[in-house]
KEDRENFI-550678 format. One record per residue (C-alpha): x, y, z. Coordinates in steps of 0.001 Angstrom, whole numbers, padded with zeros to 6 digits, always signed. Each point is the difference from the previous one (the first is absolute). Last residue first. Layout:
XYZ
...
end
This chain:
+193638-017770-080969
+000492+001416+003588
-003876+000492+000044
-000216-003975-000814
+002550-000673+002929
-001495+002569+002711
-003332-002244-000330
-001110-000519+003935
-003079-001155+000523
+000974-000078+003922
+003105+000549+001788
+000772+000088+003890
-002521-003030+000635
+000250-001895+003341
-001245-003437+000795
+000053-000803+003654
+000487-004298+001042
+002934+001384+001973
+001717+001410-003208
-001857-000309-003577
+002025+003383-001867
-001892+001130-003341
+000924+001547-003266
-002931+000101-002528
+001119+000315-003254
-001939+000905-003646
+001161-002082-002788
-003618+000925-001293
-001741+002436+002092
-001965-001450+003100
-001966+002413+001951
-000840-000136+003872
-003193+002144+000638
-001952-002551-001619
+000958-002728+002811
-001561+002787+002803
-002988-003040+001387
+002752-002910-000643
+001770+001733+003102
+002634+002563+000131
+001720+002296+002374
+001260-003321+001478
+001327-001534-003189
-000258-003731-000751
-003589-000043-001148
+000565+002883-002332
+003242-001190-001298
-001091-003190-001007
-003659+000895-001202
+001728+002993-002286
+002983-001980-001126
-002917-002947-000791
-001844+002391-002030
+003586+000946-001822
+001710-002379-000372
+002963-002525+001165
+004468+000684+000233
+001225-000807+003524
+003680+001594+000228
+001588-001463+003297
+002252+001507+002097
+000884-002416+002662
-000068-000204+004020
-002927-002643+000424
-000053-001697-003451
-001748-002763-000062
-002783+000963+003392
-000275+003218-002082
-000777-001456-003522
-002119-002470+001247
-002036+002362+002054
-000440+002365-002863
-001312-002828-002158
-002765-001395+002362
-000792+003723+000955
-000668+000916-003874
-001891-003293-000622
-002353+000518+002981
-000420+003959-000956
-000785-001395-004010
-003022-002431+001332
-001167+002932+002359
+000154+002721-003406
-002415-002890-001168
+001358-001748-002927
-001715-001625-003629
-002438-001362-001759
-002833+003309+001327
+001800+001857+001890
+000392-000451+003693
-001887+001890+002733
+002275-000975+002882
+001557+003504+000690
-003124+001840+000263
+001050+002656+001772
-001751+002835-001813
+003088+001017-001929
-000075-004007-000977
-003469+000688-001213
+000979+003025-001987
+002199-002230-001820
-002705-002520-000931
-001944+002870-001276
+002577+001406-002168
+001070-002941-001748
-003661-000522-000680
+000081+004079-001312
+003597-000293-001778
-001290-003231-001929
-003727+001812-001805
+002134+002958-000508
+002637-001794-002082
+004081-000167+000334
+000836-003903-000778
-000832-003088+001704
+002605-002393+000045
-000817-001319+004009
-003470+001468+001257
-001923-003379-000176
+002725-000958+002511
+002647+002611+001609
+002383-002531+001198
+002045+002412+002423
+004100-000012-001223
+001948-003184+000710
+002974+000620+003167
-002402-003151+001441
+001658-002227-002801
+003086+000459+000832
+003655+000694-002301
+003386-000660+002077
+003126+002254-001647
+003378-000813+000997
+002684+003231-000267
+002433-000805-002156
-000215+002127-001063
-000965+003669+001118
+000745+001667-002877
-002786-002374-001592
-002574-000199+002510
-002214+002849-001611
-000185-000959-002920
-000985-003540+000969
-002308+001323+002740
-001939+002324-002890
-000318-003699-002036
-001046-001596+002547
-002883+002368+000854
-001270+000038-003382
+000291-003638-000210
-002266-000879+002582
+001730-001902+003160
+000428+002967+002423
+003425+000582+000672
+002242-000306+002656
+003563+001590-000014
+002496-000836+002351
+003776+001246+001739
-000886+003748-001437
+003094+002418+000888
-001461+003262-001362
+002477+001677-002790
-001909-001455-003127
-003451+000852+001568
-000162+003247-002629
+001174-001560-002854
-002025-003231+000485
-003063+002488+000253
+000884+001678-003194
+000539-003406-001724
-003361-000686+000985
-001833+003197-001546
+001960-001082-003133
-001189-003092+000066
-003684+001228+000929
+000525+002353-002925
+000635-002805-002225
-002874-001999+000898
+000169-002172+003092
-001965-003960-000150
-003743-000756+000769
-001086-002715+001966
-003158+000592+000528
-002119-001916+002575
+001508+001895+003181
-001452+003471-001390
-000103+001978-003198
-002377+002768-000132
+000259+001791-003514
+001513+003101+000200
+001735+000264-003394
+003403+000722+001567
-000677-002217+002677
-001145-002713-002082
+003051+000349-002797
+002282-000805+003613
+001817+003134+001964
+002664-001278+002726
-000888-002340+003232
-000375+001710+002971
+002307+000490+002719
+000686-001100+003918
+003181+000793+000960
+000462-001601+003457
+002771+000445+002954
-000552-002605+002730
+000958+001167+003222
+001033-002263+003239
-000564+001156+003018
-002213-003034+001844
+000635-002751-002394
-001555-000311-003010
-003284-002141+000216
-002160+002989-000636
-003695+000831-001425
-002816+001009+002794
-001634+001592-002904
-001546+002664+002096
+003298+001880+001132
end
């Protein structure tokens, strides 16, 4: 694997759920909101939630980690609660990409094209380009592998429910995955309250489920 990322022991697996926060007014309304707001569910990302907590309610979870925007904690709240109680540890690196001048911006032409270019730069490899007050998708990689190697060095044999967003979902999973790379990132998608189920054995990460939303087409 590229990352390099393990200090389990040789054998050991390390079950992950890796999800998305629920629905927020910004999503809804499609205005860009990155690391710098710290928006809070609506009622259908509470309900979207309570879905997912009905769903994960059988899986043994012994942790859940949480990014530390309120969005996100409030998804890993719902979320923990059959499973209490089950100790939940909130980081800072788990925070979703700081998308600058870009962050609050709603739906326009004159947005989608800038937003546009930078992302066809990153398609073109251009990984450190960063946007203008805020992240490069480099500076979100460096979080993402700081955070995953916590979480698997801690808790080397768990099941652990890691509930973040979904730009750094995309850089996580794409720079983690090896039929990935931060050059196919758009080709993984990020629903809300969507999971990600992943094994980390051997310093190997392993997806068998991706995107997946079985909960909100259940309801």
């Amino acid at each position: 694997m590229r990352n390099g990322v393990s200090a389990s022991p040789s054998g050991v697996t390390t079950h992950l759920y890796l999800v998305r926060h629920g629905e927020t007014e910004y999503n809804r309304r499609g205005v860009v909101q990155g690391g710098g707001i710290d928006s809070t569910l609506n009622e259908t990302g509470f309900s979207q939630a309570e879905a997912l907590a009905g769903r994960l309610a059988e899986v043994s979870v012994d942790r859940v980690y949480a990014s530390t925007i309120r969005r996100a904690k409030q998804t890993a709240d719902v979320i923990a609660t059959p499973h209490e109680p089950v100790s939940t540890t909130y980081l800072r690196e788990l925070r979703e990409m700081d998308w600058g001048v870009f962050e609050g911006e709603p739906p326009s032409d004159e947005r989608d094209q800038a937003m546009g270019a930078v992302k066809d730069r990153w398609r073109n490899g251009q990984f450190d380009h960063g946007i203008e007050e805020g992240e490069s998708i480099r500076d979100v990689e460096a979080r993402a592998r700081r955070a995953m190697d916590h979480i698997v060095t801690q808790e080397a044999g768990n099941t652990v429910l890691v509930v973040t967003h979904g730009r750094y979902l995309r850089v996580l999973l794409a720079s983690h995955l090896a039929d990935y790379g931060l050059g196919d990132m758009h080709r993984l998608d990020h629903a809300n309250t969507c999971v990600n189920r992943v094994v980390h054995v051997d310093g190997q990460f392993q997806a068998d489920l991706l995107n997946c939303t079985a909960h909100l087409e259940a309801e």
